[in-house]
C-alpha positions as CSV (number, residue, x, y, z in Angstrom):
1,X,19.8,6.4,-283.1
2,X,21.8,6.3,-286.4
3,X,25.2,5.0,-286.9
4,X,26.7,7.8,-287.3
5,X,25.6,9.3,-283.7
6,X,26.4,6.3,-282.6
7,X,29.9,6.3,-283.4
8,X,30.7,9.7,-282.3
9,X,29.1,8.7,-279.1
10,X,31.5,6.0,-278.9
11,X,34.7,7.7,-280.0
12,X,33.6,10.3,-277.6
13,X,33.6,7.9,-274.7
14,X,36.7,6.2,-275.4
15,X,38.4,9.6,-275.9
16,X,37.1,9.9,-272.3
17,X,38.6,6.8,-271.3
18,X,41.6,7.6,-272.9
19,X,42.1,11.2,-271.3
20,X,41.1,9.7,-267.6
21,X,43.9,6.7,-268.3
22,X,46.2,10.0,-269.5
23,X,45.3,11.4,-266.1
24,X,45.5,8.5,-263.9
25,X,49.3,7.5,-264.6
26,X,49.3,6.0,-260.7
27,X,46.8,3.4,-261.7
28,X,49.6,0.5,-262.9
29,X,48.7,-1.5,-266.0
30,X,49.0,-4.9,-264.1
31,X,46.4,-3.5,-262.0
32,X,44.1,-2.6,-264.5
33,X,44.6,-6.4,-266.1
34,X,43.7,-7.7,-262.7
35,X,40.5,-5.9,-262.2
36,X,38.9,-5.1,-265.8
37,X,41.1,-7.9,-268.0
38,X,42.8,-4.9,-270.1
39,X,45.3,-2.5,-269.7
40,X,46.6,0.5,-272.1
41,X,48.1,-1.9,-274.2
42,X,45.2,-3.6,-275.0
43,X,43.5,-0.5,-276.0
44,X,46.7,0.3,-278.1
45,X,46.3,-3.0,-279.9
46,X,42.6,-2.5,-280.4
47,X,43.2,0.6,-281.6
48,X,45.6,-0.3,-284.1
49,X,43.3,-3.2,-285.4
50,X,40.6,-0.8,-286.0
51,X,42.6,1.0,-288.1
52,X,44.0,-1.9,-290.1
53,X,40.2,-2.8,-290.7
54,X,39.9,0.6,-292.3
55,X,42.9,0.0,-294.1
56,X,45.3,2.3,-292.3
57,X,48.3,1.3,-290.9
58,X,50.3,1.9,-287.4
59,X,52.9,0.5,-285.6
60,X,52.5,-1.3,-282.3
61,X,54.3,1.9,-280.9
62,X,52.7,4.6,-283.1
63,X,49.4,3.3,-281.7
64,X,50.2,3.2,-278.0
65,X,51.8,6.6,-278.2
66,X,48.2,7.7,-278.9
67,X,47.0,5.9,-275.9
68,X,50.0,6.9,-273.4
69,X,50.2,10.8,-275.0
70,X,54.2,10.0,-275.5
71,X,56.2,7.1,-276.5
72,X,55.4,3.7,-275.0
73,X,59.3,3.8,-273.5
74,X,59.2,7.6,-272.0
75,X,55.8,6.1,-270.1
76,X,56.8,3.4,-268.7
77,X,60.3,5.2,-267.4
78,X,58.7,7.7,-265.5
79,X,55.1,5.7,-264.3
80,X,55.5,2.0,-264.6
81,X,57.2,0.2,-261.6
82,X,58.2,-3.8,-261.9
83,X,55.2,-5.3,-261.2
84,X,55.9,-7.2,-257.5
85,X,55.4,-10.4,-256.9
86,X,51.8,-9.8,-255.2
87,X,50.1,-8.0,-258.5
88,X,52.3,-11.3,-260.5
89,X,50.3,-13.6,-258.3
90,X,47.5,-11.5,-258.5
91,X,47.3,-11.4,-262.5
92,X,47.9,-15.3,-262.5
93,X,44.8,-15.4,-260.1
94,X,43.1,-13.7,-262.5
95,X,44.0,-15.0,-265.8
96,X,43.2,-18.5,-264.5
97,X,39.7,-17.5,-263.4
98,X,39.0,-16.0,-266.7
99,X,40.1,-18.5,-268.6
100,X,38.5,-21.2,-266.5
């Protein structure tokens, strides 16, 4: 496969990605850092430092307004709940065992 298959393969899946996280505004972010280690912000930030690396340049809220479809602040209004203190112990679980 060449790279440049390969990279449309690639932005193609995590436009995917993107579009089902779009979707699935029920799934929290906590929960996602609990399970898979990364949440919408994280993709945000790697998508920002991608584009730095080709020499372009975007906010830490330009980038996750890609990823959330609106601004990071309208999101989190209307979808993102305090976490409770289950998911907080939860994500402590979890950030210990992954950082031994």
């Amino acid at each position: 496969m060449d790279q440049a298959t390969r990279t449309e393969l690639e932005a193609a899946a995590f436009r995917r990605l993107r579009d089902h996280l779009l979707a699935r505004n029920d799934v929290q972010n906590i929960d996602l850092m609990i399970l898979a280690g990364f949440c919408r912000n994280c993709l945000a930030d790697w998508y920002r430092e991608a584009a730095e690396a080709k020499g372009l340049s975007f906010t830490k809220d330009e980038a996750r307004e890609i990823i959330y479809g609106e601004p990071f602040a309208q999101w989190k209004a209307k979808h993102q709940p305090d976490a409770t203190p289950e998911q907080l112990a939860a994500f402590e679980a979890a950030r210990k065992k992954s950082h031994g």
